[in-house]
N, C-alpha and C positions, 0 to 999 in steps of 0.2 A: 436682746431677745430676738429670733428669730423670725422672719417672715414666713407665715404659711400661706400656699397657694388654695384660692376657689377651688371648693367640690365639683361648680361649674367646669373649670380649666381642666381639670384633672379628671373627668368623666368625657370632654369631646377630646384630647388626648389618646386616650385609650380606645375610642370609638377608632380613628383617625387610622391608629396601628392596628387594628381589626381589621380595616377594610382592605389596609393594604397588604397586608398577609394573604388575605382572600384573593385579591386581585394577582399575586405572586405566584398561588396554590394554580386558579386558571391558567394561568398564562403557561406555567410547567404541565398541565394537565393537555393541553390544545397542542403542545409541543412534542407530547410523545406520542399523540395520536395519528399525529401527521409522520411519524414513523411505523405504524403498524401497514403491516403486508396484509393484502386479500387473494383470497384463491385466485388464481388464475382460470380453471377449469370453471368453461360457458361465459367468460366475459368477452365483449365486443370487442374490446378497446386493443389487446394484443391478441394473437392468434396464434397457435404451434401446432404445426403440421407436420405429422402425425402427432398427437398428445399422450406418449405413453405414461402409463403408471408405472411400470416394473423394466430396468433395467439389469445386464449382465456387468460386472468390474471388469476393467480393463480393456472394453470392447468400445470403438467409437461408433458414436452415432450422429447422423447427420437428418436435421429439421430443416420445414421451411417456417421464418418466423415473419408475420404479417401485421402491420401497427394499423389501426384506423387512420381517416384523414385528419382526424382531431389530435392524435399525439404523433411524436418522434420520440428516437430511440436514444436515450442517454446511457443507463449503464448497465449491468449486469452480473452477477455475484454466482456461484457454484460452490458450495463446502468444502465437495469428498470428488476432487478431481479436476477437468481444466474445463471452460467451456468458453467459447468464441463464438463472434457473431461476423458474418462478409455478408456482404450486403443484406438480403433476403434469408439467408442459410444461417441455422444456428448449430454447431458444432458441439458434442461431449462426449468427453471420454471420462467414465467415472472411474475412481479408485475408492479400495477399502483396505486397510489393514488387518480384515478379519479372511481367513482363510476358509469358514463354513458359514453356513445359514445365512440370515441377513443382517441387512445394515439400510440405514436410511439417508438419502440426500436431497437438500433443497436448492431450489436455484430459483436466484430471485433477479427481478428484471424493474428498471425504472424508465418512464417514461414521461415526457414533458406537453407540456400544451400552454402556450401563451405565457404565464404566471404561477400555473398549477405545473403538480406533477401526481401520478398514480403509480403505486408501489405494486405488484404483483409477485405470487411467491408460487410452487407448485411443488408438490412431497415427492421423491422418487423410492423406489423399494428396490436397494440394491444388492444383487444376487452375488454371493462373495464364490470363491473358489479356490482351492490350494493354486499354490505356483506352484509348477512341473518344472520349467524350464528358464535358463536367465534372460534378461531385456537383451532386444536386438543391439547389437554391433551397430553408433549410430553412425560409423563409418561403411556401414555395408550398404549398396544400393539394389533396391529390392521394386521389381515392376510389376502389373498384372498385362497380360497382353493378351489382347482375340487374334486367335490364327498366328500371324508374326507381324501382327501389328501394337507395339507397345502403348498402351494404356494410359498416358502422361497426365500427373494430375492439372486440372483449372486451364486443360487444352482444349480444342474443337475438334469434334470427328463426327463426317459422316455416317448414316444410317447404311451405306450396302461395306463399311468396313464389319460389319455384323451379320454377315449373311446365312440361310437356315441351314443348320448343323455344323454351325461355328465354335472349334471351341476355345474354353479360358486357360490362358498357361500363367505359370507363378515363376519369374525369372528375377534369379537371385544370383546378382552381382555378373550380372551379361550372361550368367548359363541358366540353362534346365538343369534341374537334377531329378533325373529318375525316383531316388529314392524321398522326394518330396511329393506326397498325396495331398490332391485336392479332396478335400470330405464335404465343403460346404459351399454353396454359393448362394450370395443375398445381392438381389438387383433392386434396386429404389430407382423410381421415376418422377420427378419432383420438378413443377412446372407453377404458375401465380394462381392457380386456382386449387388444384390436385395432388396428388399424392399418391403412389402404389407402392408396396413394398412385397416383395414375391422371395422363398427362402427353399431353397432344396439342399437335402442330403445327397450328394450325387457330384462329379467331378466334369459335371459338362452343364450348359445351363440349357433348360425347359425349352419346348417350344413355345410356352407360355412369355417369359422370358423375352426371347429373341421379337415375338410377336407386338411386347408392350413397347419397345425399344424403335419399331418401326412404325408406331401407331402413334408416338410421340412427334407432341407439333414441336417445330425448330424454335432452338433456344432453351425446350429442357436440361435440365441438370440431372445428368445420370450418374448413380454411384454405385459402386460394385464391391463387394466383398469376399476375399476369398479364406477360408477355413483350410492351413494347408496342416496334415501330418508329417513328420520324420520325424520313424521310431515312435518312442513315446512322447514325444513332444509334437503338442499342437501350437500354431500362433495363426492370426490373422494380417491380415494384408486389405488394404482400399484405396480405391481410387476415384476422384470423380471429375467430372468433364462436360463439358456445353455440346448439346444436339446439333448438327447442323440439318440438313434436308438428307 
C-alpha cells in the first residue's frame, strides 16, 4: 500500500512555489523597467542644443550635445537614418522611404553614472519629400568656399577670412559651374554655452550672418550650409570648422 504524504507537507510546498513565482514575476517586472526610455525634453542630465521637434529627410543636421557632471556618454540609437556623436557635436541626417507628408523618428541616448545608467529618448517629425535627383557621385569632391578660400571640413579659420560682403561659392570637383545656383544659405554658430542658427533664401550670406561669425569667441564651431540648384535639381552641401580669433 502506498505512502501518502502530510496535508502539512503538501500545503508549505505549494506556499514555497508561490512565492517563488512571485519573486520571478518581480525580478522580470524590475528588468523591463530598467529598459523604458524618458523624454528627453527639459531634463538636466543631457542637454541638445538646439532641441528641434520637426526635421526635413535627407538634410543633415548638426547639435551640440551636453551630459551633466553626474553622467558620461555611452551610446546612442537613431531608427530612420544615421546619427553620430564627436565630441560635444551630435550629428543626423534622417531618412524616410516615404516620398510625401510625414513620418516619425526616434533617437535614443544612454548614459552612465557610477553603477546606474539613464535611458533618454526624443520623437522627431520627419518631413518626407519626393527624390528629384540621384545620390552624389561619392567619388566627386564637392567644397563650400568664402571668396577663394575653400571651406575644409573639422579645419581652423580665421574671422577676417570672412570679411563684410564676402561671398559663398559651391565648388564641385575644383571648378565653379555657372550653371549651379545658390538658393539657400544656413549658418549655425555653436559654442559650450549657445547656439544660433540664421537661414536665408538668397545666394550670398546676410549681414546678419557675417556679423554672428565675427562676434563669435574662439573655438566656436561654425557650420554652413549651402542649398545649390541645377536645372531641376536641388542638393545640399556642409561644412563645418573651429573659429579661430
Amino acid at each position: 500500500m502506498g505512502k501518502s504524504f502530510p496535508f502539512g507537507l503538501v500545503f508549505f510546498v505549494l506556499v514555497l512555489s508561490s512565492l517563488h513565482l512571485q519573486a520571478q514575476s518581480h525580478k522580470n517586472i524590475n528588468s523591463n523597467s530598467s529598459d523604458i526610455y524618458i523624454q528627453l525634453k527639459g531634463r538636466d542630465e543631457v542637454k541638445i542644443i538646439p532641441l528641434l521637434d520637426t526635421l526635413s529627410a535627407d538634410k543633415e543636421y548638426l547639435f551640440m550635445i551636453k551630459f551633466s557632471s553626474k553622467y558620461m556618454f555611452s551610446e546612442l540609437f537613431f531608427d530612420k537614418g544615421l546619427a553620430s556623436r564627436t565630441d560635444s557635436f551630435l550629428s543626423i541626417r534622417p531618412k524616410t522611404n516615404l516620398t510625401e507628408g510625414t513620418d516619425t523618428a526616434t533617437l535614443r541616448i544612454i548614459g552612465f553614472s557610477n553603477n546606474s545608467r539613464i535611458l533618454l529618448q526624443h520623437k522627431f517629425i520627419l518631413l518626407a519629400h519626393a527624390r528629384e535627383f540621384p545620390m552624389v557621385n561619392p567619388n566627386r569632391t564637392i567644397n563650400i568656399t568664402v571668396n577663394n578660400v575653400v571651406l575644409e571640413r573639422n579645419m581652423n579659420y580665421d574671422k577676417r577670412d570672412f570679411p563684410e560682403g564676402c561671398t559663398f561659392g559651391y565648388l564641385d570637383n575644383g571648378h565653379y559651374n555657372k550653371d549651379n545656383v545658390i538658393t539657400g544659405i544656413t549658418v549655425s554658430v555653436i559654442n559650450k554655452n549657445s547656439s544660433k542658427n540664421l537661414f536665408a533664401k538668397a545666394d550670398k550670406p546676410t549681414e546678419e550672418m557675417i556679423h554672428e561669425i565675427h562676434k563669435a569667441r574662439k573655438g566656436s564651431r561654425i557650420y554652413i550650409r549651402l542649398d545649390v540648384k541645377n536645372g531641376k535639381r536641388t542638393r545640399s552641401t556642409w561644412t563645418s570648422f573651429i573659429l579661430n580669433d
